[in-house]
N, C-alpha and C positions, 0 to 999 in steps of 0.2 A: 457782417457776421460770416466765419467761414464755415462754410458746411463740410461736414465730414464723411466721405463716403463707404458705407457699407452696400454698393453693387458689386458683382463680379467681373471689375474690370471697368475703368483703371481703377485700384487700388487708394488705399490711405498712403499716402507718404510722410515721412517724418521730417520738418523743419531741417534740422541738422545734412539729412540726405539733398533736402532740394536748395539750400544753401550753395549747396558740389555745383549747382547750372552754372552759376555766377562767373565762377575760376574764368580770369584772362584765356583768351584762345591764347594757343599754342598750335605751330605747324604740323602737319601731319606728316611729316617728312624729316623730322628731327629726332635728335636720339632725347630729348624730353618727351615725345610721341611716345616713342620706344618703350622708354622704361616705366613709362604708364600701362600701356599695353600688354608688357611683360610682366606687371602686380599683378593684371588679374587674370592668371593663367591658373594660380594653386586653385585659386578661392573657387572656379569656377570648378575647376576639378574634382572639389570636394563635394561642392551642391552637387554634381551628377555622380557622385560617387567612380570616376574614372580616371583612367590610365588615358584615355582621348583625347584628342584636339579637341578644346571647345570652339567653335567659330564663332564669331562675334558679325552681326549684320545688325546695319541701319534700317530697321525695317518693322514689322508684325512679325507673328510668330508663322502667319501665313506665307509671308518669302521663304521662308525655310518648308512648309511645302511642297514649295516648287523648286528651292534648291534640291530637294532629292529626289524628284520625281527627274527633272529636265537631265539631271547628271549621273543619276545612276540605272535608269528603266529603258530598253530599247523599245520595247513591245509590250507586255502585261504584266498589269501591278491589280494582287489582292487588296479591296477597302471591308472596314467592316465598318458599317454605318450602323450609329444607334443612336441618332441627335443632328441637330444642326450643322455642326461643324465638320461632323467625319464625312455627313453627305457634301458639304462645300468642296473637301477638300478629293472628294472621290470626281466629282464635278472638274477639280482645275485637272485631274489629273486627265480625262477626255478632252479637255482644251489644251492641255501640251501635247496632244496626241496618241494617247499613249491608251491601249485598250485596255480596261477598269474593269474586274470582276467582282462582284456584290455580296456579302455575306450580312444582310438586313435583317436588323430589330427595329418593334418597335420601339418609340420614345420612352424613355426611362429604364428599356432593360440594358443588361452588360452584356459584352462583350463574350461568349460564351467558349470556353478551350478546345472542347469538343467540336464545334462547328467549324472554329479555324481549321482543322487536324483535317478535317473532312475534304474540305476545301481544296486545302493545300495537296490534297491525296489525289485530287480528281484532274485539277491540270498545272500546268506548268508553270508557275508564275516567279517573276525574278523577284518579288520583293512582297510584304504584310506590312501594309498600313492601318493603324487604327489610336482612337482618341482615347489616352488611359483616363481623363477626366470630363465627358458633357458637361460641359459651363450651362447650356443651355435647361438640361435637366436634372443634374446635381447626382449622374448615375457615377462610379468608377468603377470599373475593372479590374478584373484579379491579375497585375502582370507575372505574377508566379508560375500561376497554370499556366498562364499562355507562353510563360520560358518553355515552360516544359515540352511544352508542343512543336515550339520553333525548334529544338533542339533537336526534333528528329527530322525535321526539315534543313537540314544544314544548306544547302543552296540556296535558299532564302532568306534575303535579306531582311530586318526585320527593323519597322520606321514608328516610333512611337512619338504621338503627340502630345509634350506635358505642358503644356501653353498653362492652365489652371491648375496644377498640381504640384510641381517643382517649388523647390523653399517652402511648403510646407506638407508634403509627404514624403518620404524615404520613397528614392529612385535608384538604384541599389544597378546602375549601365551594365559595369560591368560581369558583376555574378549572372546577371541574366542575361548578359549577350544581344542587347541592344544596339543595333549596328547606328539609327541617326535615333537620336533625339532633342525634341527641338522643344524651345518656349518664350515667353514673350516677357516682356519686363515688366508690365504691368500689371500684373496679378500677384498671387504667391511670394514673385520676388521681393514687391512693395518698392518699384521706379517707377517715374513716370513714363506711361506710354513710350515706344520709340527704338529702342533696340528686341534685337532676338539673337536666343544663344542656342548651338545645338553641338551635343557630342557627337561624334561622327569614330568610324571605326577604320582600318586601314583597309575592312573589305569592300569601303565605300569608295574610299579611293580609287584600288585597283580597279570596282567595277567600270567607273567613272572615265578611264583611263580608253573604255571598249564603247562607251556610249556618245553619238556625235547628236551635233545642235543644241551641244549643254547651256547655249548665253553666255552673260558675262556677269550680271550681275550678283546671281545666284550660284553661279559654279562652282563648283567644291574645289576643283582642281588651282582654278586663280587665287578662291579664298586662303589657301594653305598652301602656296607657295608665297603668299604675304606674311601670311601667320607662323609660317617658319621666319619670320624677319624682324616681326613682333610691329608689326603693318598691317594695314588693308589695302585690298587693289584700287580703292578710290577713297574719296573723304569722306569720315562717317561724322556722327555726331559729337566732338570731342565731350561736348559738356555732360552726355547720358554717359560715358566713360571716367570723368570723375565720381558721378553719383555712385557709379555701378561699382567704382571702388571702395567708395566711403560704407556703402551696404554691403560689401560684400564683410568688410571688418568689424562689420556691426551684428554680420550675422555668424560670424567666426565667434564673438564675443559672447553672443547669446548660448551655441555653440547650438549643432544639426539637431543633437535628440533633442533637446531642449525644446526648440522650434517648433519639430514634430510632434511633441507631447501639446504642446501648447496647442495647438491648431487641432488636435482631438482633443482636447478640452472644452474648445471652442463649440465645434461639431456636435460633442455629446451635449454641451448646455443646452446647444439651437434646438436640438432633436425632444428633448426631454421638456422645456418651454413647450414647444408645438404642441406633443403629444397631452401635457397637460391639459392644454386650451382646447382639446378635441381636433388639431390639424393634422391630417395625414400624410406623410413622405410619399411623392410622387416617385422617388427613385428605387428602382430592385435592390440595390447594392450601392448605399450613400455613401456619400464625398466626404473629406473631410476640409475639405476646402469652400462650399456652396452648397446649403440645403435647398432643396426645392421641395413646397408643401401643395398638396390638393387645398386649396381654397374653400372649406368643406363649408364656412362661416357665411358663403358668399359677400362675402366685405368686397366695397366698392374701391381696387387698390389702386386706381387710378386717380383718385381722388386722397386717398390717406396719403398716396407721395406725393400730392403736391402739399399737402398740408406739413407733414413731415420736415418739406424742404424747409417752409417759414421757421423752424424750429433749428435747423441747421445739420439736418439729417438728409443724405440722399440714399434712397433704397428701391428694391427692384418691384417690379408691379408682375413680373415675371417674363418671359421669352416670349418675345409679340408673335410672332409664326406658331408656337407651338401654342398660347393660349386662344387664335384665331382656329386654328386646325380643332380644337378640343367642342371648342364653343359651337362649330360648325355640327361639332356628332353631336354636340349637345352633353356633353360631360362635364361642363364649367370650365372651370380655369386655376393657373396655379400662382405661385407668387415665390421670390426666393430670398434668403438671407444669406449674405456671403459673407464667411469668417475667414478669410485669408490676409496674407500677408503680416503686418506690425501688428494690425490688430491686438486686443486683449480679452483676455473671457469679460473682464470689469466692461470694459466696451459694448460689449453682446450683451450681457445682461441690464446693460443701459436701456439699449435698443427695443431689446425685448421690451423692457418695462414701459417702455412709451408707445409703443404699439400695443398695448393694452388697452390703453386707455379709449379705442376705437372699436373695444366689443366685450368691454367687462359694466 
């Protein structure tokens, strides 16, 4: 039986996409490379809504990270931590060396405009990092306000992580002056694990251009002198590069609003299901990508997903750190539904309905 997942990563894949693995290799040094390479230059374009290089890395959405940490930051880079990941990624950025200053929420709230402005006002920092989507708590942030904000910061670079949001929220790069943005395949997109894409701006470049001990792997500068060739500077995954084309014309087909509608569709079913059965959204400002609910039912979710799986469902029991931390203050715990990528509301209301069955 194959089980179908509804966790936050990886994703459901569609037969037809993962078919693309299969394709014969092909050299990575050929103009067959090439002209595969050079398809998915529009498609990518469009999902980030940019005039930008998209770079294409063999990796998590976490290499992209540290690509813009190592390549564009001499000295101090603003995090705004509000979950798991934005602290990870504030974390690599003191292990590239590079001095990290902190603009902390707690779990579940956003990303506030105000506090950035503040921030940004008080010292000097070359760059604003922070996560538009917590996978972990199902919070997202307003990236409008916080254009607005950046805008008067123009010296600062501005690095937003769409790992969870991209392919199914409007990322709108360029109106809003997002200098890297980066995401993973595996979520939103609906690939399988294994690449990451990030737009990047030409003042990433130039920065880049002034910052030494960028690596190799990561480096914007080597990626985009490949990427102007319609290459990478080493061998990437050829066969995540079919798939990534086959989806990218699958989501062309569907077409962006389309996408976007559907994925708050999604969002509002989960939300309104919950609210029915007495669950309450742990997040300030919800996803439309990944609900996360207060476990208010105290249901044992450890137990309903393995049973779940026998059925052919795999679903989230919820973010172990963060329902370890709660349990600790004595708050309980939380649990999450993720509607991203292929997904369908028909699908979620599947889900939903079977998970009833565990406290109706």
């Amino acid at each position: 039986m194959r089980t179908k997942l509804f966790i936050p990563g990886p994703t459901e894949v569609r037969d037809e996409v993962l078919q693309e693995l299969s394709n014969p290799q092909i050299g990575h040094r050929t103009q067959e490379f090439r002209d595969l390479f050079k398809s998915l230059k529009p498609g990518l374009k469009e999902l980030f809504h940019t005039r930008n290089d998209v770079l294409i890395s063999t990796s998590s959405g976490s290499g992209f990270w540290e690509a813009c940490i190592r390549s564009c930051i001499n000295k101090k880079v603003l995090h705004a931590v509000n979950g798991a990941f934005s602290k990870k990624w504030a974390e690599l950025s003191e292990r590239c060396g590079k001095e990290a200053g902190i603009v902390k929420y707690a779990s579940g709230k956003e990303v506030k405009a105000a506090d950035v402005d503040k921030a940004l006002s008080e010292d000097a920092y070359e760059a604003f990092c922070m996560v538009h989507n917590e996978t972990s708590t199902g919070v997202m942030s307003d990236l409008k306000a916080i254009s607005a904000v950046m805008k008067k910061h123009p010296d600062v670079l501005w690095f937003v992580d769409a790992v969870s949001s991209l392919g199914g929220v409007k990322i709108e790069v360029d109106a809003m002056g997002i200098d890297f943005c980066l995401a993973s395949s595996q979520k939103a997109i609906a690939l399988p694990a294994g690449l990451a894409v990030a737009s990047v701006s030409e003042r990433c470049y130039k920065k880049a251009e002034s910052v030494s001990g960028r690596g190799y792997y990561f480096d914007i500068i080597e990626l985009k002198k490949s990427y102007d060739k319609d290459e990478t500077p080493y061998t990437p995954s050829i066969p995540h590069l079919y798939a990534l084309q086959k989806q990218l014309e699958r989501i062309r087909a569907e077409g962006l609003e389309n996408r976007y509608k559907r994925h708050n569709d999604m969002a509002a079913y989960a939300r309104e299901w919950a609210h029915k059965n007495g669950f309450v959204l742990f997040a300030e400002h919800a996803s439309d990508t990944v609900s996360c609910f207060w476990n208010t039912k105290k249901l044992d979710w450890s137990s309903i997903k393995k049973d779940m799986a026998k059925k052919g469902y795999s679903i989230d029991s919820g973010y172990k750190q963060l329902n370890e931390k709660l349990e600790q203050e004595g708050k309980g715990n939380t649990f999450r539904i993720a509607h991203m990528g292929d997904l369908t509301v028909d699908e979620v209301k599947e889900l939903c309905a079977e998970l009833e069955g565990y406290f109706r």
